[in-house]
C-alpha positions as CSV (number, residue, x, y, z in Angstrom):
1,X,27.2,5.6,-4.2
2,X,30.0,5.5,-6.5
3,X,30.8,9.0,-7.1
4,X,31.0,9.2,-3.0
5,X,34.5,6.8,-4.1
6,X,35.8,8.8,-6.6
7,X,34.2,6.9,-9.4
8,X,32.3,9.1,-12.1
9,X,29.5,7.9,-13.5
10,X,27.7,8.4,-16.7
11,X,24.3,6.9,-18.6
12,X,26.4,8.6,-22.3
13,X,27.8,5.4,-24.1
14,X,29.2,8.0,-25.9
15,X,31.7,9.6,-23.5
16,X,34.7,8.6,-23.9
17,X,36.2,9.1,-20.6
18,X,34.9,5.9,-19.0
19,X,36.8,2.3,-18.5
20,X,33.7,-0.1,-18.1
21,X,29.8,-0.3,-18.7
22,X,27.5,-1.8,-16.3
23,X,24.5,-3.6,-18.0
24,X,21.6,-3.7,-16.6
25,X,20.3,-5.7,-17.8
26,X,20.3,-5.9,-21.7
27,X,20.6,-2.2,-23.8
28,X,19.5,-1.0,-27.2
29,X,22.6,0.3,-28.0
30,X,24.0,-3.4,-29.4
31,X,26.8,-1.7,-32.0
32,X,27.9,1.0,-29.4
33,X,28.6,-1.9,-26.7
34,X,29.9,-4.1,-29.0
35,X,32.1,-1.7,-29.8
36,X,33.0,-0.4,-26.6
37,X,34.0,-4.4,-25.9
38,X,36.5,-4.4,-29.2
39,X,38.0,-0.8,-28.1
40,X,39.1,-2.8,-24.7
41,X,36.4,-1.3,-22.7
42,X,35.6,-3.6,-20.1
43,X,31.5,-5.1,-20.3
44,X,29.9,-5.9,-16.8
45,X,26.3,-7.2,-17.2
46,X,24.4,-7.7,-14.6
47,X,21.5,-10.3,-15.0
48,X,18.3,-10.9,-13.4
49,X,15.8,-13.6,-14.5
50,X,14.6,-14.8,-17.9
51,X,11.4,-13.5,-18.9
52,X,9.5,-16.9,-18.8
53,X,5.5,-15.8,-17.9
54,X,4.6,-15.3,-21.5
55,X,5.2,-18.5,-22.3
56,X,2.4,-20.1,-20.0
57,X,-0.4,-17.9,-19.4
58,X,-2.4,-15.7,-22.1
59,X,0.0,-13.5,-23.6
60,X,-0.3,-10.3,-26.6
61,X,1.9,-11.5,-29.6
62,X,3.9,-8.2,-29.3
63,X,4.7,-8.8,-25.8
64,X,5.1,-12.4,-26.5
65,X,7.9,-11.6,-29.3
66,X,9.0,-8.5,-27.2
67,X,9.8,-10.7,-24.2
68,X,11.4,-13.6,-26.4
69,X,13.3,-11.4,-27.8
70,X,14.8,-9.3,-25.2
71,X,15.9,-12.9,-23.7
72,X,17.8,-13.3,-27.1
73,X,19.3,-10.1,-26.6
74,X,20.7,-10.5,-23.2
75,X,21.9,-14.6,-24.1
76,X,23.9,-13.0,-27.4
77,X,25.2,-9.8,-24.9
78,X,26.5,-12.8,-22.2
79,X,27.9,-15.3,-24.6
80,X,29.3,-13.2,-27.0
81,X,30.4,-9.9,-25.3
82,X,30.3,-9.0,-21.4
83,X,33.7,-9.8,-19.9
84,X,32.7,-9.9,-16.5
85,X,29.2,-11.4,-15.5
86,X,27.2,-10.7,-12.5
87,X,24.3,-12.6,-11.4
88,X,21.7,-11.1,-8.6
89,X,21.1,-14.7,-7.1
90,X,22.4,-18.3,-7.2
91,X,19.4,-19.0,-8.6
92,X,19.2,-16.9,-11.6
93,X,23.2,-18.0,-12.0
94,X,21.8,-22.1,-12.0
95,X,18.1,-21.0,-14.4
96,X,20.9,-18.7,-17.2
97,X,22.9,-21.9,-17.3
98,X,20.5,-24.3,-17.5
99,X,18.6,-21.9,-20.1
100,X,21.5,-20.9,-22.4
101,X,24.6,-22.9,-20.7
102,X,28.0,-21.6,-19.2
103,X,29.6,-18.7,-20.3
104,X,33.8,-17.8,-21.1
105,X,33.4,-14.6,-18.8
106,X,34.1,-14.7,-15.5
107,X,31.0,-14.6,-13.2
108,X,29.8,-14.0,-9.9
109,X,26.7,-13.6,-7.8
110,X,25.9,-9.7,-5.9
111,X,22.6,-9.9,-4.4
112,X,20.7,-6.7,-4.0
113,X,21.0,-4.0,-1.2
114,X,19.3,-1.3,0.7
115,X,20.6,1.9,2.6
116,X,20.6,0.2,6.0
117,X,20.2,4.1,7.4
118,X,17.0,4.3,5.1
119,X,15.8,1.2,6.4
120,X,15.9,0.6,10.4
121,X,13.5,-0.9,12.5
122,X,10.6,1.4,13.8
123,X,10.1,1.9,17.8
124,X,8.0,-0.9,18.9
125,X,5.5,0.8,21.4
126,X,5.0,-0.1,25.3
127,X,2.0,-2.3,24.8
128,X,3.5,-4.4,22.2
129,X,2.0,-7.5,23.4
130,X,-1.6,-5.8,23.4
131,X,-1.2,-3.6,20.2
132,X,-2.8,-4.6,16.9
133,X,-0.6,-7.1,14.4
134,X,-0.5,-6.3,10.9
135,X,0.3,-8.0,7.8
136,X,2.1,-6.3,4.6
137,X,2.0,-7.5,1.1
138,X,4.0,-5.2,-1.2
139,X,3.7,-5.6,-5.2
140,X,5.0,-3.6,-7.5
141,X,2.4,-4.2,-10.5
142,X,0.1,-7.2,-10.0
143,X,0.2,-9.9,-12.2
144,X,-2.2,-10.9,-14.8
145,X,-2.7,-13.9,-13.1
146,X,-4.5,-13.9,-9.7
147,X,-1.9,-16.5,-8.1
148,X,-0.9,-13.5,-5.7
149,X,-4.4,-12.6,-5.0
150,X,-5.3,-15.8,-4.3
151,X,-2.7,-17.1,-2.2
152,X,-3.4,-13.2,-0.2
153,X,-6.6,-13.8,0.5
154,X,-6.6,-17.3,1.6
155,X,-3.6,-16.8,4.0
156,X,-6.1,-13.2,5.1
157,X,-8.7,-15.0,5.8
158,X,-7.3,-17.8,8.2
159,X,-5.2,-15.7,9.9
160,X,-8.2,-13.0,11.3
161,X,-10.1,-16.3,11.7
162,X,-7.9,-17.5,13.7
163,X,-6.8,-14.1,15.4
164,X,-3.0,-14.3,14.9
165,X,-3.2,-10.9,12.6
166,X,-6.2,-7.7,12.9
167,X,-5.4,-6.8,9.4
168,X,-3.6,-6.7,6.4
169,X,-1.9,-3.7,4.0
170,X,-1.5,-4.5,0.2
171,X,1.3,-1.8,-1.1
172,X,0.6,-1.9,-4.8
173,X,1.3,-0.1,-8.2
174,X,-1.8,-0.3,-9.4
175,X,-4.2,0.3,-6.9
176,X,-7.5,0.2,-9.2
177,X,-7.3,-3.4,-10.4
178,X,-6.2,-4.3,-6.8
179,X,-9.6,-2.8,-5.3
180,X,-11.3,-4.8,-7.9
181,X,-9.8,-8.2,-6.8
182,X,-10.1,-7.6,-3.2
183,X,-13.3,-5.9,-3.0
184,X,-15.1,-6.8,0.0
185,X,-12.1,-8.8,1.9
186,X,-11.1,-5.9,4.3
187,X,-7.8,-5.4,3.2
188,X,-6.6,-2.3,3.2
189,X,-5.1,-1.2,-0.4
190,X,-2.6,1.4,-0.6
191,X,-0.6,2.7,-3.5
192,X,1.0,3.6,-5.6
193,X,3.1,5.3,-2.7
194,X,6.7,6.6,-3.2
195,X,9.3,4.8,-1.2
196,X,9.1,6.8,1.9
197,X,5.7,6.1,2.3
198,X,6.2,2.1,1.9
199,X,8.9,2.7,4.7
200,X,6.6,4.2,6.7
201,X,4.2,1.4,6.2
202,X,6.7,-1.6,6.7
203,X,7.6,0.2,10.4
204,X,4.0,-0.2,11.2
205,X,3.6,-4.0,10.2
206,X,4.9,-7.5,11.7
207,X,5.3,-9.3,9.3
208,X,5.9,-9.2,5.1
209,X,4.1,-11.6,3.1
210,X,6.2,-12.3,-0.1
211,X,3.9,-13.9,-2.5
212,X,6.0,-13.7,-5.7
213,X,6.5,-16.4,-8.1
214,X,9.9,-17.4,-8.8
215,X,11.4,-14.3,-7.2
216,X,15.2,-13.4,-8.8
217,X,16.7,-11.5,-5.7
218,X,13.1,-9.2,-4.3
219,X,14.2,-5.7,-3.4
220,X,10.5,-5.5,-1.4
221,X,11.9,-8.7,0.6
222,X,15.4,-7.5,1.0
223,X,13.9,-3.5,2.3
224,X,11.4,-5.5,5.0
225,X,13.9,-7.3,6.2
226,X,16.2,-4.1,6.9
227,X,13.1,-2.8,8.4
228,X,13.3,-5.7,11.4
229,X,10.3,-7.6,9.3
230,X,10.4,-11.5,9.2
231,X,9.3,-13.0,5.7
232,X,7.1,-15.5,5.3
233,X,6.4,-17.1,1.7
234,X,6.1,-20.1,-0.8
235,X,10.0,-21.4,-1.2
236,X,10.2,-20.4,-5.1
237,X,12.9,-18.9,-6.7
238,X,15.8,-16.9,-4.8
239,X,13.4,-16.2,-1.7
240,X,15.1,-19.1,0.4
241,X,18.6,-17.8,-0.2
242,X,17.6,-13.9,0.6
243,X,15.6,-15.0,3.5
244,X,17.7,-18.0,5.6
245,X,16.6,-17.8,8.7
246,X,14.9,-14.5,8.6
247,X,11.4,-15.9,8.3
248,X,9.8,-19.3,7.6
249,X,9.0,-20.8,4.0
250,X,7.0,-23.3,2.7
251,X,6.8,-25.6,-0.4
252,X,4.4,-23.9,-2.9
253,X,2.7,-27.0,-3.7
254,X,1.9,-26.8,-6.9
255,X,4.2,-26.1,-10.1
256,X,4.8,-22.7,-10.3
257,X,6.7,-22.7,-13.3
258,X,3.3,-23.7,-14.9
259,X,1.5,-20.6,-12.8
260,X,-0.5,-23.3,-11.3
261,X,-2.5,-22.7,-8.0
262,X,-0.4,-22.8,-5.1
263,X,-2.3,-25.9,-2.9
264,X,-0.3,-24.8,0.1
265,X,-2.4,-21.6,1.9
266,X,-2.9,-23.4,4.9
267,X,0.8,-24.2,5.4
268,X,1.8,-20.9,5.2
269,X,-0.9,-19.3,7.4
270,X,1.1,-21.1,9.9
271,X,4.5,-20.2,9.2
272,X,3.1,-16.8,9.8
273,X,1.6,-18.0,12.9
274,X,4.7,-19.5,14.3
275,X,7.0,-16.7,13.5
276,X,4.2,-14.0,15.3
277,X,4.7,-16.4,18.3
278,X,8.0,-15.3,18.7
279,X,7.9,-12.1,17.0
280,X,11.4,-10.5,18.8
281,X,13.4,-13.5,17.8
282,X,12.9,-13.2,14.1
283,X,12.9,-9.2,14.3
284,X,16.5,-9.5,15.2
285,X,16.9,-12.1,12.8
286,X,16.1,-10.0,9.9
287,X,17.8,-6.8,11.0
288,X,21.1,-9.1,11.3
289,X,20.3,-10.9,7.8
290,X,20.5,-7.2,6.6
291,X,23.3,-5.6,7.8
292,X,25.1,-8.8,7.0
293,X,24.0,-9.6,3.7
294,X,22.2,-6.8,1.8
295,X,23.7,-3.0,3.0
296,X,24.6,-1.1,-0.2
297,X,27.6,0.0,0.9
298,X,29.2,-3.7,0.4
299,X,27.2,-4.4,-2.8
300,X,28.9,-0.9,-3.9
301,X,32.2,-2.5,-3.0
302,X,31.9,-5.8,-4.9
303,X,30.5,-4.3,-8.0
304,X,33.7,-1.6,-8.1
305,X,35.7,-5.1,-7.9
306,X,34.1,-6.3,-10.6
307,X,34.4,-3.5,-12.8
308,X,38.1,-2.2,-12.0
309,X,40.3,-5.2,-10.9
């Protein structure tokens, strides 16, 4: 992306031939970069959320000191030496300065992006209004919790009852402890699948189901909606600003900050409803939202800005 500028690029904090360091987000390497900083080499770190789960549901002590610390880290890297901040999200720019306040650097907020020629919608067959509808959940690594397996099998469940879907795809990392959750509940489990395959998937569904808590700017969300795929979802986190119109939200219900139960499946089993109503209106919606918002080629852009002007 950058070298197809004229920009070189290099992971060696040790070559000397470079002008600025993107962070992302936090580094080992605290003496080189602080360093770097003094010799007038310009710091660009990019943030994404806190780490904040360990603090409310059964944790390891070495993860639990792990994750604490690496917060530290990347509070003493933005207070004390980036020049330039980015954000991926106005909300992880209002939750790092209500966690740690404001910073002297310059900031700004670049939301992710996809390869909009990657990511295009599939061709929607003749008997569109006959074919099967399908649902797609994609998870990196499920969480320790079962709030996302939960909140999938609810909204599962009253959709088939009530016919709006025929079935639903869970992409996931780890596909073992996923089969163990959802045994019995028909949903189809695949993963972990390389990112060809997920494409392949997303041009065979209708609609993504974003079921993360306290999202800082979802890539998953951002690819599905390149792919012509409304989002429907609880309204936590950045999700409302990536989505907009592209998709209908609902309150989660309970306190997700606290991991708690979301009390709102019903609610959102109709969002997905209404939006599969009018399935061509929000397909265009979210290929617009894309090309608008989130193609790579513009993120490129802005980050160059940040780093070279």
């Amino acid at each position: 992306m950058f070298e197809r500028r004229g920009v070189g690029v290099t992971d060696d904090l040790y070559d000397e031939s470079f002008s600025a360091v993107l962070l992302s987000p936090a580094t080992r390497h605290v003496r080189q970069i602080v360093a770097l900083h003094r010799n007038g080499v310009r710091i660009v770190q990019r943030l994404d959320g806190i780490n904040w789960r360990h603090r409310v549901e059964e944790t390891p002590l070495r993860s639990r000191i792990i994750a604490s610390g690496r917060n530290r880290l990347m509070a003493f890297l933005r207070h004390r030496v980036s020049d330039r901040i980015v954000y991926q999200s106005d909300f992880v720019h209002r939750w790092w300065e209500e966690a740690f306040g404001p910073t002297r650097a310059p900031w700004s907020v670049i939301r992710n992006g996809v390869d909009l020629n990657d990511y295009q919608p599939a061709p929607r067959p003749d008997n569109e209004n006959t074919r099967n509808r399908q649902l797609i959940c994609v998870e990196g690594n499920l969480p320790s919790d079962r709030l996302t397996i939960s909140s999938l099998i609810q909204t599962h469940r009253e959709l088939l009852a009530r016919g709006v879907i025929d079935r639903t795809v869970l992409c996931v990392g780890n596909s073992d402890i996923a089969r163990g959750l959802l045994a019995g509940e028909g949903i189809t489990i695949r993963g972990p699948l390389a990112a060809a395959a997920v494409r392949e998937e997303l041009g065979r569904s209708d609609v993504f189901l974003s079921l993360e808590v306290n999202p800082a700017c979802p890539n998953a969300v951002i690819e599905a909606l390149a792919t012509g795929l409304p989002v429907c979802g609880f309204a936590t986190g950045g999700l409302a600003e990536v989505v907009a119109g592209a998709g209908r939200l609902v309150p989660f219900g309970g306190d997700p900050w606290r991991l708690e139960p979301p009390n709102n499946g019903h609610d959102l089993a109709l969002a997905v409803e209404e939006v599969t109503a009018e399935l061509d209106k929000y397909r265009r919606r979210a290929r617009s939202r894309a090309e608008e918002h989130f193609d790579i080629e513009d993120v490129a852009e802005r980050y160059l800005q940040v780093l070279f002007s």
